[in-house]
Steps between C-alpha positions, in 0.01 A plus 500: 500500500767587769445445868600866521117562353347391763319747790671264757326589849720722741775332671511191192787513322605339153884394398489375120789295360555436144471097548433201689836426564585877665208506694623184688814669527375802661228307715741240638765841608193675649342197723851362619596852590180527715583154662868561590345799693266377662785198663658771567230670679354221680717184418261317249278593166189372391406451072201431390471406143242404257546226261421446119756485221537903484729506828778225351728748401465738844553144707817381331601891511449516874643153597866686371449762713743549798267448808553305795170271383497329833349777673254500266141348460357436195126447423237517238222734502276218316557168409328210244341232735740233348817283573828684544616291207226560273554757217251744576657520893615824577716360770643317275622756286623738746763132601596508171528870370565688852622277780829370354864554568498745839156571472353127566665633869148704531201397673231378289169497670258299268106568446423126354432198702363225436192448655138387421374798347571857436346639778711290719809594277384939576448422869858351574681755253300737704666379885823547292474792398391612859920434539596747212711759575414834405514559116782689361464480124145351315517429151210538330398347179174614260278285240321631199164473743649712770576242772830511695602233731201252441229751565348422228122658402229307548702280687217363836739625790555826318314747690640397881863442334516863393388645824735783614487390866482131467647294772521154305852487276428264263181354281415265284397660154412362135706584165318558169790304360649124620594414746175678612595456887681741678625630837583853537604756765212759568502877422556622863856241543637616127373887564735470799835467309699801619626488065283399235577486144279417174707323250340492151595507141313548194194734354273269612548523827544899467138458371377305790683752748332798307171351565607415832564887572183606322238322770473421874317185501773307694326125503466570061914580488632364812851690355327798685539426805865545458533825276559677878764757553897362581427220155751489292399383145774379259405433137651452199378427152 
């Protein structure tokens, strides 16, 4: 199957690349195009990212690109409740795959701290985020289940995390997979990225977006929630 099968809704659209390694090409040209212009519009840029070992290639593509990274923030749109320097940290992998050389000039605004428990951890991402500039560019992630970010299904906090007009920007949610604990940015923050782009590879997960496409139940395939007009899916096999 070819992303070009799919009945995308109105207003998606679909760029396919023949691997891994152009799709990072092409992804890390797009998104630093879109933050040069919006310095140039209004003298800074906000990324938001999402973590996982798929983006690796896209950060170390983007870190090379000619930007002037100072004016521009850098977050994650969720995050593993866990040390920086722990393995599963997505903070730490953005310091070691995207903020080096010029780049490590951008502001990083982190999600994890280290407090008592996770709620604690969501409420104090969540006065931090209340300092985000508006998004620029989101990138968006997708697992085999149909979560994005770490709206995961099932997940307690689900329901009032995917509310369209939400005012909180951040909650604590639970993975199927370790580390279970998460923090993540709520539908109503990410849906306000003026650019959003799906980056996926593989049939499997042009299976899970064909399923995604064929129901409405948004809490069941939190992907959903996203498949609005303006996103930009890229794919390769």
């Amino acid at each position: 199957m070819a992303i070009s099968e799919l009945k995308l809704p109105q207003g998606v659209s679909a760029h396919e690349f023949k691997s891994p390694v152009l799709l990072a090409d092409g992804l890390a040209l797009n998104v630093a195009k879109q933050l040069s212009d919006a310095i140039d519009a209004r003298g800074s840029a906000t990324l938001v990212v999402s973590g996982g070992r798929s983006p690796v290639a896209f950060f170390q593509n983007l870190a090379k690109q000619k930007l002037d990274w100072s004016k521009v923030v850098v977050t994650l749109a969720d995050e593993r409740w866990v040390p920086v320097e722990h393995a599963d940290s997505n903070a730490g992998l953005l310091k070691r795959y995207l903020l080096q050389g010029p780049a490590a000039k951008a502001q990083f605004l982190s999600l994890y701290s280290a407090t008592a428990n996770l709620e604690q951890a969501a409420e104090q991402a969540d006065r931090l985020l209340a300092e985000l500039p508006p998004i620029d560019v989101l990138i968006l992630g997708m697992g085999d289940d149909g979560h994005t970010a770490s709206l995961f299904p099932n997940s307690p906090n689900l329901i009032d995390a995917l509310k369209v007009d939400g005012t909180r920007r951040c909650y604590p949610m639970l993975a199927p997979t370790v580390p279970h604990q998460r923090l993540t940015m709520s539908r109503a923050l990410l849906a306000s990225a003026k650019t959003t782009v799906l980056s996926i590879s593989g049939q499997s997960k042009l299976t899970t977006l064909s399923a995604a496409l064929a129901g409405d139940d948004v809490a069941a395939m939190p992907i959903r929630a996203f498949l609005q007009p303006t996103l930009e899916i890229y794919w390769c096999p």
